[in-house]
N, C-alpha and C positions, 0 to 999 in steps of 0.2 A: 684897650689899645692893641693888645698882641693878636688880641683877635679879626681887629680890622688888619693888622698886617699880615696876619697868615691868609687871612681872604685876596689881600691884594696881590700875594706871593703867587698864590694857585693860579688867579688869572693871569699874572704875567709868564706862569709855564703855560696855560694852556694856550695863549696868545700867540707865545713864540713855538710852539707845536704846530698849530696851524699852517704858521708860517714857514716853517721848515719843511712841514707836507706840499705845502704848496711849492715850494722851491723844486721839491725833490721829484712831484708828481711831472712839474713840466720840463724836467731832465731829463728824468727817467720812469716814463710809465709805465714801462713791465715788470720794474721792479713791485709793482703795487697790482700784481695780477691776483694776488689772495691776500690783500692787507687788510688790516685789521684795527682800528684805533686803539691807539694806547698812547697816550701824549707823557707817559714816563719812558716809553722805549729806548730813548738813546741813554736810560740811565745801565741797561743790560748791557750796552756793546762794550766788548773789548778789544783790542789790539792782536790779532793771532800773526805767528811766523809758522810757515810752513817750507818745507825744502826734500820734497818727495821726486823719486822718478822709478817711474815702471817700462819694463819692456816685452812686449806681446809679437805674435805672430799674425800676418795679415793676410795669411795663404788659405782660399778660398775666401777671403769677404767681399761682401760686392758693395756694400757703403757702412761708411766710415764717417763716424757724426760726431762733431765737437761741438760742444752746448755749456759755455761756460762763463765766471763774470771774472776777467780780467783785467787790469790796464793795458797789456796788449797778449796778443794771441799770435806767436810765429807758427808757419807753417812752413816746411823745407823738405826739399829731398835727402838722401842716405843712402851710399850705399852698402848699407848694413844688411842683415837679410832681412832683418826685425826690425818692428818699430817702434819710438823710443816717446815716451813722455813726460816732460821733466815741467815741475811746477814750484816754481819760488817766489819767496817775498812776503809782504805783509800785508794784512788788511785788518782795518778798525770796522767792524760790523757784532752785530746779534745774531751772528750763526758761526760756525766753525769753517774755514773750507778745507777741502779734501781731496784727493786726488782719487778719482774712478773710474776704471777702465770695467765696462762692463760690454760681454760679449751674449747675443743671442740669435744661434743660427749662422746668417750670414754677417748679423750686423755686426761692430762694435761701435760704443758709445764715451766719449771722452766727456767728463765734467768736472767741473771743481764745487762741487756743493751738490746734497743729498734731492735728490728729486722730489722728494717728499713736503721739503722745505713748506708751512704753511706762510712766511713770510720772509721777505730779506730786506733788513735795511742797512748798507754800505754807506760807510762816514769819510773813509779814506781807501782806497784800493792801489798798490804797489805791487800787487802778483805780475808775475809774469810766465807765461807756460808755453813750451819750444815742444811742438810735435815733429816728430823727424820721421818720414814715412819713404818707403824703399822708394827708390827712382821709378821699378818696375809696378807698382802699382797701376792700373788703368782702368779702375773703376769708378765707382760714384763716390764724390767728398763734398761734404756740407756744412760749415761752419760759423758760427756765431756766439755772439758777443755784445754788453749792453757798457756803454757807455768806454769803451775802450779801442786800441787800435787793431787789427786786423795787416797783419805784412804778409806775404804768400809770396814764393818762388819758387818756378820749376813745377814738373806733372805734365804725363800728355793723361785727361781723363776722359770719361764717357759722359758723365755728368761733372759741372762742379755749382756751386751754392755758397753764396757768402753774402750775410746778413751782419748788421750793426745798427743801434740807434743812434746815437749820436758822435762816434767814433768814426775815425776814417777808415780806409779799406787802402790796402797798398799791392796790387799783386803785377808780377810781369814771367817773360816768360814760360808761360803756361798755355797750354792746348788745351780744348776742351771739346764733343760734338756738341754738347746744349751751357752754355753758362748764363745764370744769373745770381744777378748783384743788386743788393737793396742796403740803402740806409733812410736812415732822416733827415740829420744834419750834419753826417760827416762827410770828406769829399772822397768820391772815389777817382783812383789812380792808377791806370794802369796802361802798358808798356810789353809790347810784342808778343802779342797777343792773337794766339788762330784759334777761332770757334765760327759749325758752322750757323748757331744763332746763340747770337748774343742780345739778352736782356738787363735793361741799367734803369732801377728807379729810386731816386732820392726827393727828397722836400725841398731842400736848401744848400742841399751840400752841390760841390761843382762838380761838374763828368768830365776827367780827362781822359781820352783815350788815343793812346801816339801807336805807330806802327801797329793796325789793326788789321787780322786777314778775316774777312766774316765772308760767308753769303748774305745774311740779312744780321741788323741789327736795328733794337727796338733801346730808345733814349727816352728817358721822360724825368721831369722835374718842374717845381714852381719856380722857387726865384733861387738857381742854381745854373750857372752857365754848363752847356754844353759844348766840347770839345770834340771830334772826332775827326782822325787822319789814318787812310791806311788805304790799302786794297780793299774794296767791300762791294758789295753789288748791289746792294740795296740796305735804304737808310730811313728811318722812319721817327720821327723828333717831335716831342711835343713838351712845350715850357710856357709858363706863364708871363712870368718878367722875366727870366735868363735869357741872355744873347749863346745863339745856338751858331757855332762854326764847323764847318764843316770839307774838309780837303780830300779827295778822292783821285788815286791815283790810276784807274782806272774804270769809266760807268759803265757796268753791266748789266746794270737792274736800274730800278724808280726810285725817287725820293722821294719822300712827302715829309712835310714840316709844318706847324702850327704852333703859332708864339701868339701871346695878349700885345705886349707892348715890347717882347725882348727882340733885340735886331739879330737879322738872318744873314752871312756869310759864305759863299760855295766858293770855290774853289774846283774848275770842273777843267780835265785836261780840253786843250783845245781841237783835240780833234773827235770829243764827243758829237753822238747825235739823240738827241733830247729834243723833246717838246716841253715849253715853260706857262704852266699856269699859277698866272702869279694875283691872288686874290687880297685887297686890304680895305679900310677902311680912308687912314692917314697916312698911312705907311709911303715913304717914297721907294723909288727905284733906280738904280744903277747898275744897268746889264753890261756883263762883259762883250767884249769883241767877237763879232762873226754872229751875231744873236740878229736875229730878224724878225723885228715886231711884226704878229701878224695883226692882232687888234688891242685898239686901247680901249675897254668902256667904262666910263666913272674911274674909278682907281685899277681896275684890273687889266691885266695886260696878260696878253698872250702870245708868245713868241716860241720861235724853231730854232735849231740850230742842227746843220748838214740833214741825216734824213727823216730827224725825228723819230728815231727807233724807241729810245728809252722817256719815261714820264718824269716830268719834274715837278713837284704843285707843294706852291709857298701858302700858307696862310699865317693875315698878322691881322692885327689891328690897328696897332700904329706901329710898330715895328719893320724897318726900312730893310730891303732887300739888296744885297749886294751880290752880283759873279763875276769874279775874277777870269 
C-alpha cells in the first residue's frame, strides 16, 4: 500500500511540474533559453532580499546596456556627474541576484544576475532597480527586461532600444535619432516624443503614441491597436485584428497601412494633398471632405485630394476605412 502511494505521490509531482513548465514556458520563454528538466526544482528556490547601489562614471561610453529580470526597471535623468544604480527588493527564485556593473572599453553593462546562469527559474519577482544616468549623456541605451515594467524619462540619445516580453514599456520625453521598441504582450506608451525613425513592434500589446515628432515611423502588431498622433512625415502600420488610428498634424510624406480585419482611422489636416489608394475585400469606406473619387472598382477606390502630392494606400480585408 505505501508503495502504491509513493508511486502516486511521484506522478502527481511530476504532473504538476509539467504543468507549471507549461505555465511558465508560455509566460516566459526566455526564461527557459538553457533549461533543463528537473521537476524537484522549485524545491531549491528561495526567497533572496537584496538592497545594493553602485556608482560608476559614464565619461567616454558610447553604449550603456541594462539586461536584467526585474518587476520593473526605471530609467531617469541626474544631474550628478555619475551614474547611479540602485537595486532593491525581493525575489523567490533558484539563483541569487546581484547587482553588476561591469565595464569593457567603451561599453558598460547593467545586470541583476550572473551571465553565466545555466538556468532561472523566478516564483515571485519584487525587485526593483532605478538607473539614474547624467542628463548629458547622448549616446547609445539599450534596455530590457522579461516579464516586468520598463518607465523611461528624459535623454536626448543617438541610439535608444527598449525591449520587454510580456511587460509594458512607459517612456516620454525623450529624443532619440534611431529608436526602437519591442515587446510581446505588454502595451507600449509613450508621450512627446522626437526620433528621426522610430520602430514599434509588439504581439498583443497596444501602441500608444501621443505628441510624436518622427520623419518616418514603422508600427506593427497582431491583435494590438495602434495609436499614433503627432507631426510625422511618414507612417507605415501593419496589424492583423488591431484597429490602427492615426492623426497627423502635418502630411509630409506617404502612409501606408495594412490591417486583416482591424478598422483604419486618418485623421489628415484639411489642407493636405494626397493621393488615396484604398484596397479591401469587405471593408467599407467613409472618406472625409474635399476627397475626390477618382475610381471605384470592386471594393477599391481611388481618390485625390488638392494636388495629390503625398501617397496614401490603405490595405484591409474587411477592415473599414475612415478620413476625417
Amino acid at each position: 500500500m505505501n508503495r502504491k502511494k509513493g508511486i502516486l505521490l511521484l506522478a502527481i509531482v511530476l504532473a504538476t511540474s509539467f504543468i507549471m513548465t507549461g505555465c511558465m514556458w508560455s509566460s516566459n520563454p526566455l526564461s527557459f533559453r538553457n533549461w533543463s528538466f528537473n521537476p524537484f526544482r522549485f524545491l531549491t528556490s528561495r526567497t533572496h532580499i537584496i538592497n545594493e547601489t553602485e556608482t560608476f562614471s559614464i565619461d567616454g561610453i558610447n553604449d550603456l546596456v541594462v539586461d536584467v529580470l526585474v518587476k520593473e526597471l526605471r530609467i531617469v535623468e541626474t544631474n550628478d556627474s555619475q551614474a547611479t544604480v540602485d537595486l532593491q527588493g525581493s525575489m523567490n527564485a533558484n539563483f541569487s541576484p546581484e547587482l553588476i556593473v561591469e565595464k569593457s572599453g567603451k561599453n558598460i553593462t547593467i545586470r541583476s544576475h550572473k551571465k553565466t546562469l545555466s538556468s532561472t527559474n523566478v516564483y515571485k519577482n519584487e525587485l526593483i532597480m532605478t538607473v539614474s544616468i547624467p542628463a548629458g549623456y547622448d549616446q547609445n541605451l539599450s534596455a530590457s527586461t522579461v516579464s516586468g515594467v520598463i518607465n523611461m524619462n528624459g535623454f536626448n540619445l543617438n541610439n535608444l532600444e527598449l525591449s520587454n516580453v510580456s511587460g509594458a514599456i512607459n517612456f516620454d520625453k525623450s529624443a532619440a535619432n534611431d529608436t526602437k521598441i519591442s515587446t510581446v504582450s505588454g502595451a507600449l506608451t509613450a508621450n512627446n516624443i522626437k526620433s528621426d525613425r522610430f520602430e514599434i513592434t509588439t504581439v498583443s500589446g497596444k501602441i500608444s503614441l501621443g505628441d510624436i515628432s518622427s520623419d518616418a515611423i514603422t508600427a506593427k502588431s497582431v491583435s494590438g491597436a495602434i495609436d499614433v498622433f503627432g507631426e510625422i512625415n511618414s507612417i507605415t502600420a501593419k496589424s492583423t485584428s488591431g484597429k490602427v488610428t492615426a492623426s497627423i498634424d502635418h502630411l509630409n510624406g506617404n502612409i501606408d497601412i495594412t490591417t486583416i480585419s482591424g478598422a483604419v482611422e486618418l485623421d489628415i489636416p484639411e489642407n493636405s494633398d494626397y493621393r488615396l489608394n484604398f484596397s479591401t475585400v469587405t471593408g467599407g469606406f467613409e472618406p472625409g471632405s474635399g476627397l475626390v473619387i477618382e475610381q471605384i472598382k470592386n471594393n477599391d477606390v481611388t481618390a485625390v485630394k488638392g494636388n495629390g502630392t503625398n501617397s496614401v494606400k490603405v490595405s484591409t480585408t474587411s477592415g473599414k476605412l475612415t478620413i476625417r
